[in-house]
C-alpha positions in Angstrom: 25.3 103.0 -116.3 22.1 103.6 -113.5 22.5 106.1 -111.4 22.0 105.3 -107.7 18.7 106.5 -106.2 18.4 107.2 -102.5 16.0 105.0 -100.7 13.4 107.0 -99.0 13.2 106.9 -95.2 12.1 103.1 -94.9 9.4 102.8 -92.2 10.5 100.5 -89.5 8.0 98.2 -86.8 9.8 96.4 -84.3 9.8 92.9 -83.4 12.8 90.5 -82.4 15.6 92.5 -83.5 17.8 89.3 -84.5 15.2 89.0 -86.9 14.3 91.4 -89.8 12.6 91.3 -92.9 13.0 93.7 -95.6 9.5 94.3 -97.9 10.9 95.0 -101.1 8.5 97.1 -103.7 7.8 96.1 -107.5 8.1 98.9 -109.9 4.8 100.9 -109.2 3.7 98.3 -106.3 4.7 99.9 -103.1 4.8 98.1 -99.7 1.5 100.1 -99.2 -0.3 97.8 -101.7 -2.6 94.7 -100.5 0.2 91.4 -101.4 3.0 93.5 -99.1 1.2 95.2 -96.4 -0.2 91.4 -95.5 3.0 90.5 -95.8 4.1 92.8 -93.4 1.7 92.0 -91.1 1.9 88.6 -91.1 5.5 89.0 -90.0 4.8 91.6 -87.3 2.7 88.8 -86.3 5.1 86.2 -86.3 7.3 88.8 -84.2 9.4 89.9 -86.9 11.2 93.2 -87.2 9.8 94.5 -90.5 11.6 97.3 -92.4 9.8 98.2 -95.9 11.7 99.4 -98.2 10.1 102.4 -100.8 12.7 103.0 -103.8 12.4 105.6 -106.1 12.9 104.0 -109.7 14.6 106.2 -112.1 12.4 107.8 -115.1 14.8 106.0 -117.5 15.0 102.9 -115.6 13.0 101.2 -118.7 15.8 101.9 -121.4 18.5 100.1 -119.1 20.2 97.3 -120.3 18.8 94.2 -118.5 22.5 93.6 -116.8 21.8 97.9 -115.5 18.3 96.6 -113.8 19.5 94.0 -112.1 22.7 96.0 -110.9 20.4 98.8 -109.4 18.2 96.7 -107.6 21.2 94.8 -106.1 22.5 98.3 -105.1 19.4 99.3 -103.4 18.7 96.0 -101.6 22.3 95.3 -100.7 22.2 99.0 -98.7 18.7 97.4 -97.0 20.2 94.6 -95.8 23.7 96.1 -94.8 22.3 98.9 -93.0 20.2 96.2 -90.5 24.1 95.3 -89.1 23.2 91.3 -90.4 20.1 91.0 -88.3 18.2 90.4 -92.2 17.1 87.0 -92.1 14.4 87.2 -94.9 13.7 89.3 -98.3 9.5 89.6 -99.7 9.9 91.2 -102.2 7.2 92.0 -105.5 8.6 91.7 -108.9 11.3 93.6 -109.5 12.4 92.6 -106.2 13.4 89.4 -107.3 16.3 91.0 -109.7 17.8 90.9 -106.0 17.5 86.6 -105.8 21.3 86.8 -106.6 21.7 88.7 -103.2 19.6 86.2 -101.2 21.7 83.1 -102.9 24.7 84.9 -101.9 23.9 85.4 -98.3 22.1 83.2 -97.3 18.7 84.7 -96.9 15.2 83.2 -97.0 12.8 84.9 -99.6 9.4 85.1 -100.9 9.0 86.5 -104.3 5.7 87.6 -105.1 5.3 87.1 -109.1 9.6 86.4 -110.1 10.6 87.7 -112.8 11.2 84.1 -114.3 11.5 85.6 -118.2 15.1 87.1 -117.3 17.9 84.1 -117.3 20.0 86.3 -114.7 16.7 85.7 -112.0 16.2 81.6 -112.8 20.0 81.3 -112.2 20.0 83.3 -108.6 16.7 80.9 -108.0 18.7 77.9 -109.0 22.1 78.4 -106.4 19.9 79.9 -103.7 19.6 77.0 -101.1 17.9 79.5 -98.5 14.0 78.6 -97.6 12.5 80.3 -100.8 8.7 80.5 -101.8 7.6 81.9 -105.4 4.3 82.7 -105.9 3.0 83.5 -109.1 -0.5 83.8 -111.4 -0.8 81.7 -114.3 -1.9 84.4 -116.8 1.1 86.5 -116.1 3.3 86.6 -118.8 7.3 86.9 -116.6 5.8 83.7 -115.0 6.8 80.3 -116.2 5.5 77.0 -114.0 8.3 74.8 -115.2 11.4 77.1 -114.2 9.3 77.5 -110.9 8.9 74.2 -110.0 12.5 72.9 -111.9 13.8 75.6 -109.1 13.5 73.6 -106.0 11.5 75.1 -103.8 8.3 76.2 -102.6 6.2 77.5 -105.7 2.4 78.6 -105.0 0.4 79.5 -108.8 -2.9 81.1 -108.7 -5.0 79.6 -111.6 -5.6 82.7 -114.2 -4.3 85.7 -111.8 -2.0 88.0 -113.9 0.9 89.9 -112.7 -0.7 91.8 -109.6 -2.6 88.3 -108.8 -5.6 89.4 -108.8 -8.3 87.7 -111.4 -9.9 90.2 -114.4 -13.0 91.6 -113.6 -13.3 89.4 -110.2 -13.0 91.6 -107.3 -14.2 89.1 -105.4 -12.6 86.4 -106.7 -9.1 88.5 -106.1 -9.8 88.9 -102.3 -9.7 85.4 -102.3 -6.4 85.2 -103.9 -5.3 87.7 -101.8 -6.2 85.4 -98.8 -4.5 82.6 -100.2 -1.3 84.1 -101.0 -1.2 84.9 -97.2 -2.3 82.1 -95.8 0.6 80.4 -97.8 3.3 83.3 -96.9 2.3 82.4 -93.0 2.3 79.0 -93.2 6.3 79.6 -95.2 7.1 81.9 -92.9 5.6 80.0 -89.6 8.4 77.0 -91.0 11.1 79.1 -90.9 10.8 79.0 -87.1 11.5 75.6 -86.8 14.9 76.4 -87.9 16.0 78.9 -85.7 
């Protein structure tokens, strides 16, 4: 069984404080990193009360059991959100992350998950009971995506045409900046909508 890590001290900008987003890190790809920190600021500009989450993931971590990865992701999201008192309206969160989309079905949260995890059955199922706003982006050449769970899902599914995992396109720098815009044009557009429901 995982042992629990302690989340570093998350670094906190303040918006509404009804309303806050947690920016959940991959395994290597901190909020620091391009697809989160526009994340981030598109939600600061939306007025949003962003709180980015940096985990420490364990050296073993990779010889888990599948069922002990998804347990202590839950455990480190599920302190995020409780320690925001139920202001969390919204999880963004970048691979890994999305071993948390049981949490967001549960609760009732909005989410965007930057490149799912859509090879583990645990992650489609969370995606398929979630009927929170919910937009999953993902690259066509990455090998946890899968176009046919993402769009079976129900909701909002953006694919960039040969991006891999980090969504950026092989020897294309340029090209990647692009992406880059794209994905966050598309995260403010989701994000802008969930303002009509408030």
């Amino acid at each position: 069984m995982p042992t629990p890590s302690p989340l570093s001290m998350p670094t906190r900008f303040d918006g509404a404080p009804d309303r806050v987003a947690l920016v959940l890190p991959g395994v290597g790809y901190t909020p620091a990193r391009p697809l989160l920190h526009f994340a981030g600021s598109v939600l600061q500009q939306q007025g949003w009360t962003v709180q980015e989450v940096w985990w420490q993931v364990p050296d073993e971590f990779r010889a888990f059991e599948p069922e002990d990865r998804i347990t202590w992701v839950e455990r480190e999201v599920t302190r995020a959100v409780d320690a925001e008192g139920g202001a969390c309206r919204l999880l963004v969160g970048k691979s890994l992350a999305s071993f948390a989309g049981g949490i967001a079905a549960d609760r009732g949260l909005a989410a965007v998950w930057l490149t799912p995890v859509l090879t583990s059955e645990p992650v489609v199922r969370a995606l398929r009971r979630t009927e929170a706003p919910t937009l999953l982006v993902g690259g066509s050449a990455d090998p946890v995506w899968d176009r046919r769970i993402a769009e079976s899902s129900g909701h909002e599914v953006l694919e960039v045409p040969g991006a891999g995992h980090g969504l950026e396109l092989p020897d294309d720098a340029l090209g990647s900046i692009e992406v880059l815009r794209q994905v966050t044009a598309r995260l403010d557009r989701f994000v802008a909508s969930l303002d009509t429901g408030r």
